[in-house]
C-alpha positions in Angstrom: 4.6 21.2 27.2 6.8 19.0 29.4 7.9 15.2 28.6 5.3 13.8 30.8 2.3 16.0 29.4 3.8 15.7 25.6 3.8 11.6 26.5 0.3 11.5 27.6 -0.6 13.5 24.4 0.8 11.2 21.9 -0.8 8.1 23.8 -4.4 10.1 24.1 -3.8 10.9 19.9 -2.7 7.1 19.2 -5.7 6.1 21.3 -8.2 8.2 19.5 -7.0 7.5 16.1 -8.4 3.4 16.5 -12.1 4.8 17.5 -14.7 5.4 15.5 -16.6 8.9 16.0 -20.6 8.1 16.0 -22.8 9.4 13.7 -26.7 10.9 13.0 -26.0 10.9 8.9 -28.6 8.4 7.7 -27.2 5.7 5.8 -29.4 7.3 3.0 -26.9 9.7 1.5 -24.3 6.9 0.8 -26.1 4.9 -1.0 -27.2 7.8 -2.6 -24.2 9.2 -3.8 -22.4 6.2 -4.8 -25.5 6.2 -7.4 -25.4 9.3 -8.5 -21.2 8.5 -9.3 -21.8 4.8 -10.5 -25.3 5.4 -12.6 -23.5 7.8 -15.2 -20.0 5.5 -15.2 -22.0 2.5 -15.8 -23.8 4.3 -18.3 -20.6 5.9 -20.0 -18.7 2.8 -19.8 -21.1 0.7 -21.5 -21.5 2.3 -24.3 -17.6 2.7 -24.5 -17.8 6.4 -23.7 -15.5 6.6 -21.0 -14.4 10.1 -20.8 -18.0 11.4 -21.1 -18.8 9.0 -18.4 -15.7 10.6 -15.9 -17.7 14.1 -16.3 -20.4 13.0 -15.6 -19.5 10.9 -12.4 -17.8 13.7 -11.5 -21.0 16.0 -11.7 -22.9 13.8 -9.5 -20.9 14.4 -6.6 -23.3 17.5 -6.4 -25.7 15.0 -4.6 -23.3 15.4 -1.2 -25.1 18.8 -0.8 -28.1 17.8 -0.3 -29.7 19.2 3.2 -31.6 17.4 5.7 -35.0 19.3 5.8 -38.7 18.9 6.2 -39.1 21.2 3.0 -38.2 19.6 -0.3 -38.9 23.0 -1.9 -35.3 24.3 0.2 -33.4 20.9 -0.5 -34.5 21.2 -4.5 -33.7 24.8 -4.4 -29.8 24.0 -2.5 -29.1 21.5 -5.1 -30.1 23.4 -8.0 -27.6 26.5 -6.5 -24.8 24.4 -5.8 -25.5 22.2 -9.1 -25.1 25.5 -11.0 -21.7 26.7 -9.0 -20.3 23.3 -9.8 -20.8 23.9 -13.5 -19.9 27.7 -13.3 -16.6 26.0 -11.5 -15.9 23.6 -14.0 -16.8 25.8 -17.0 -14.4 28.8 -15.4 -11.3 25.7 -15.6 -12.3 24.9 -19.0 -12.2 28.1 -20.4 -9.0 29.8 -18.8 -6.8 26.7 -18.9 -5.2 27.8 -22.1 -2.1 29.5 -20.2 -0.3 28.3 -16.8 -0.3 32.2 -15.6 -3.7 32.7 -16.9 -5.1 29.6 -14.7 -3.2 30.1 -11.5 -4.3 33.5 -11.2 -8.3 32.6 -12.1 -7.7 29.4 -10.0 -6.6 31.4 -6.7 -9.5 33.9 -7.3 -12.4 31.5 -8.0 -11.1 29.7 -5.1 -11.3 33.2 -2.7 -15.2 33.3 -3.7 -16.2 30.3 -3.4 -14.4 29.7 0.2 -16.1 33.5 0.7 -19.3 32.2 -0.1 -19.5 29.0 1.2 -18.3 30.4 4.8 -20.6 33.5 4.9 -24.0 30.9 3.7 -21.8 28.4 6.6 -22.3 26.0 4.2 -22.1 22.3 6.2 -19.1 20.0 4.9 -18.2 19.8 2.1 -18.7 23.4 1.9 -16.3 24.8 -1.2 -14.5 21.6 -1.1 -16.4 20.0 -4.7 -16.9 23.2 -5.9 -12.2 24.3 -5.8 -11.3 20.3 -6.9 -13.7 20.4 -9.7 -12.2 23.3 -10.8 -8.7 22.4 -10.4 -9.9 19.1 -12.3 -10.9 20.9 -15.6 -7.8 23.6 -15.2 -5.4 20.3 -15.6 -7.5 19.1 -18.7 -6.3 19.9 -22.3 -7.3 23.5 -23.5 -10.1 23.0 -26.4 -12.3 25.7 -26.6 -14.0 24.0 -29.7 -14.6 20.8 -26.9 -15.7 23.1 -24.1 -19.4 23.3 -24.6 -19.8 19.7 -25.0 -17.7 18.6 -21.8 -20.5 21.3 -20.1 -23.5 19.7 -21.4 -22.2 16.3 -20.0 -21.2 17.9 -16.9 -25.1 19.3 -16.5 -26.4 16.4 -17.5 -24.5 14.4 -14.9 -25.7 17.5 -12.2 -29.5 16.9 -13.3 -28.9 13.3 -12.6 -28.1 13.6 -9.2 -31.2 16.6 -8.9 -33.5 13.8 -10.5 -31.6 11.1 -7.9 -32.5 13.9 -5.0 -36.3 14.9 -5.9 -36.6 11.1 -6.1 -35.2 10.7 -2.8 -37.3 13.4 -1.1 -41.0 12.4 -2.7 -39.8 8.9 -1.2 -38.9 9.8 2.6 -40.4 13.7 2.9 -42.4 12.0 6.0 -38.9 10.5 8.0 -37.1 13.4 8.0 -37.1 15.0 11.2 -33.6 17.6 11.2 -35.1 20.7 10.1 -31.5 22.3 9.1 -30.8 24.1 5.7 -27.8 23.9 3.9 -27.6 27.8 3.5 -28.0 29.0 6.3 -26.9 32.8 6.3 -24.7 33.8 9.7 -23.3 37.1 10.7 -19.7 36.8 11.4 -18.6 39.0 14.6 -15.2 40.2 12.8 -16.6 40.6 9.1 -12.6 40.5 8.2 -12.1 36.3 9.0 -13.9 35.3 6.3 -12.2 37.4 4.0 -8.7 37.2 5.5 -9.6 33.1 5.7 -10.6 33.3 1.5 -7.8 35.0 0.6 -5.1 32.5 2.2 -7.1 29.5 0.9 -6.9 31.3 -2.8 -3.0 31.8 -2.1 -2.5 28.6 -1.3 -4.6 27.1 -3.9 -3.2 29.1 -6.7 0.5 27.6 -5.5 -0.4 24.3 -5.6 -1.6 24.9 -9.1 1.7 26.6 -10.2 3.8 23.9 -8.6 1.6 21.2 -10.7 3.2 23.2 -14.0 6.4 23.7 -13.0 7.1 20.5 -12.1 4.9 19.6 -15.2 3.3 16.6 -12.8 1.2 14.3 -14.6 -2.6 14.9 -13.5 -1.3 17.5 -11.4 -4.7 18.2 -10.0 -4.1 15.9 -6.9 -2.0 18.7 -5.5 -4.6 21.3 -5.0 -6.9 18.5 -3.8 -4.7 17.1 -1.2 -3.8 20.7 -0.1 -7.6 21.9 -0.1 -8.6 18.3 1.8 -5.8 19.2 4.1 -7.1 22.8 4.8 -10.3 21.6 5.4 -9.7 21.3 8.9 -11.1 23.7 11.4 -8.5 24.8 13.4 -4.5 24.4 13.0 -4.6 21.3 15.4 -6.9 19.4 13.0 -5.1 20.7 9.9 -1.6 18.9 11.4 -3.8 16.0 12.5 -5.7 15.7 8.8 -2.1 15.5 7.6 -1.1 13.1 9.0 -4.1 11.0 8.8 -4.0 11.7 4.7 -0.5 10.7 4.4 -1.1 7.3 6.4 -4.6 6.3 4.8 -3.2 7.3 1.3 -0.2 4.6 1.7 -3.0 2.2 2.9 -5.2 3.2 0.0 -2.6 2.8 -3.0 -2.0 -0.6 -1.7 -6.0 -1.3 -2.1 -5.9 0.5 -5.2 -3.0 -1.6 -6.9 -5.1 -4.6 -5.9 -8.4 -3.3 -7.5 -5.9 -2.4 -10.7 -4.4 -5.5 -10.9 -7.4 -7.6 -10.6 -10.4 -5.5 -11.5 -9.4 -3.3 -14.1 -12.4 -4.0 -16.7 -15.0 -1.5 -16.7 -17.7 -3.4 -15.4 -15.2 -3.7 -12.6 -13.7 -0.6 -12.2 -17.6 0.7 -12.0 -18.4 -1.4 -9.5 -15.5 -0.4 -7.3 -16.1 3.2 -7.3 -19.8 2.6 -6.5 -18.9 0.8 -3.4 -15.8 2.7 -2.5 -18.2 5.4 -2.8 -20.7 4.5 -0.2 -17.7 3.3 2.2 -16.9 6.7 2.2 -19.9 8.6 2.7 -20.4 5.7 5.9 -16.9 6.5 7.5 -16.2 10.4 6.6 -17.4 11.5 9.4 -16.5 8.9 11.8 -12.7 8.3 11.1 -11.1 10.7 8.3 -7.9 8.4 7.9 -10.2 5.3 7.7 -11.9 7.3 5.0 -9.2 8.2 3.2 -8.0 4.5 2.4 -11.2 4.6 0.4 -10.6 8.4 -1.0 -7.6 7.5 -2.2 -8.6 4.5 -4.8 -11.9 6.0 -5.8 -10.1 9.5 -6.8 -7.5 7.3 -9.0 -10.1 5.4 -10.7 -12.0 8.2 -10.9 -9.3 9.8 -13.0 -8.0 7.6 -15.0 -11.7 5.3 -15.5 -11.1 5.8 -19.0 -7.5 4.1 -19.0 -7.1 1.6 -16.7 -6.4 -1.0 -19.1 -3.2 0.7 -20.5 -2.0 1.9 -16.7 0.7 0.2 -15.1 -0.4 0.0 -11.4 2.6 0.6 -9.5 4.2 3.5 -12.0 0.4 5.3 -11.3 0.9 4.6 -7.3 4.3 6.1 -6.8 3.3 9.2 -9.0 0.0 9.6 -7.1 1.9 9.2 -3.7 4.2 11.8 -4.5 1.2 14.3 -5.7 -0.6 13.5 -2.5 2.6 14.4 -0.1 3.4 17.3 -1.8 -0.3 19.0 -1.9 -0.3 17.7 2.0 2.6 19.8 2.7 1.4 22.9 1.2 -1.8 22.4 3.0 -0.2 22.1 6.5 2.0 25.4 5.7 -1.7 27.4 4.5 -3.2 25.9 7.7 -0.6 27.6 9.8 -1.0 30.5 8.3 -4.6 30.4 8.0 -5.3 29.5 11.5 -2.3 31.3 13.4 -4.2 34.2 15.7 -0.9 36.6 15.0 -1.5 36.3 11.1 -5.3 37.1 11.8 -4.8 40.3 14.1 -2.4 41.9 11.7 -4.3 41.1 8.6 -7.3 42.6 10.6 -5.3 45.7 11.6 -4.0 46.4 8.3 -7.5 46.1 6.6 -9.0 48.4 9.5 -6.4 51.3 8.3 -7.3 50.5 5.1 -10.5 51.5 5.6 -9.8 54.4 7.5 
């Protein structure tokens, strides 16, 4: 690419980044998921049960995989399989988090089969995206087999919540929906290899993020893997590059808006409110602008992590920490999207399975 075309590039990229993509998502599933994240926080909080209330948010994230489909017998019967992956995800983190070798090795193969799985159903975005960060959530948490059940049963409880949110949903609107689209679908790839070539790169990749999170001994080092795996989600190497950058720019945006929320709504009737609104801000622009969208990521993650402590946080200690995660898992993402979408990596990979086989 010569100066002139490489000029015309950057102008038609710095162009595009100031417009908004349209949209068919009904306004709908915003509003639904910031209730199915608030309801449980508000809940929690009030009755000063913070922690519980973080699971439980957390859970009702499951509400994002909700399909748009005539049938309400296929949208029950998506959220009730991805509700139970999510707590097989979390459960798997809770339970092999008791050693740093142990839990990057579990975390890199639970993240091979659910990328495996979610590719071969082509689950629609977020695909394994909830399923790997809750995961890497519970693998950073404090190893207490005695606490483990408990932690599960508010983790289900907060998935029923967003199944009961969903059923309510679809008795409401069964008649307006129109898309007749499921969210497992099941494809057949061409080159049956991709997917598994594709799986095993995101596991890599995922498993070093988590074992640069201990060695480094980062403090809620979970936002590595995240920012790696939100990186990774791109579809090609282009958009990984491109997702990159937009992370790294909406991130600096969003920890400004964060230490504003921190430093002036940091009670938890606040803090609540935030994430419910932050939450349906996202769902809106996710699809239209990702680096608009991740000015609100940003802040709802952070409170969404530390809802239980905001009180005791100093705001600008938290933001140059969670800054330093964020560029750090962005990096590692970019790398495992150049391997992950280069064609020579994928031919030889191929090859060498082929003879494998042989």
């Amino acid at each position: 690419m010569n100066l002139k075309h490489q000029k015309e590039f950057f102008v038609q990229e710095l162009k595009n980044f100031f417009i908004l993509k349209s949209s068919v998502r009904s306004w709908h599933i915003p509003v639904l998921a910031g209730l199915s994240v608030g309801i449980p926080l508000m809940v929690g909080l009030y009755f000063d049960q913070s922690k519980a209330a973080l699971t439980a948010s957390l859970a009702g994230l499951v509400i994002l995989y909700m399909p748009i489909t005539n049938s309400i017998f296929k949208r029950m019967l998506v959220m009730f399989v991805c509700s139970f992956g999510m707590m097989l995800s979390y459960s798997v983190g809770l339970i092999f988090s008791f050693n740093p070798i142990v839990a990057v090795l579990v975390f890199g193969t639970l993240a091979i089969v659910v990328h495996y799985v979610a590719r071969t159903f082509n689950m629609k975005p977020p695909g394994s995206f909830f399923f790997i960060m809750i995961a890497a959530i519970a693998f950073m948490m404090p190893n207490d087999l005695s606490l483990a059940p408990q932690k599960i049963g508010i983790f289900t409880l907060g998935t029923m919540g967003a199944f009961l949110l969903a059923l309510i949903y679809s008795l409401l609107i069964k008649h307006d929906l129109k898309e007749n689209t499921s969210q497992l679908s099941i494809i057949i790839d061409r080159n049956p290899y991709h997917n598994g070539i594709e799986s095993a790169l995101v596991g890599l990749f995922m498993a070093i993020s988590l074992a640069v999170s201990y060695i480094f001994e980062m403090n809620n080092g979970y936002w590595i893997p995240i920012s790696a795996l939100a990186v990774l989600q791109g579809a090609n190497s282009y958009i990984v590059g491109k997702r990159a950058i937009h992370r790294i720019i909406g991130t600096s945006v969003g920890l400004m808006l964060c230490f504003f929320i921190l430093s002036y709504f940091n009670s938890n009737v606040g803090i609540a409110i935030s994430i419910i609104v932050l939450q349906v801000i996202i769902e809106l622009l996710i699809a239209r602008h990702y680096a608009l969208a991740v000015v609100f990521i940003t802040p709802i993650s952070i409170l969404l992590a530390e809802a239980g402590s905001v009180s005791r946080l100093d705001p600008q200690q938290l933001i140059e920490s969670r800054f330093l995660d964020i560029l750090i898992g962005s990096a590692i993402g970019v790398v495992g999207g150049f391997f992950i979408y280069s064609q020579k990596v994928r031919v030889y990979s191929t090859v060498q399975l082929r003879k494998m086989r042989k």
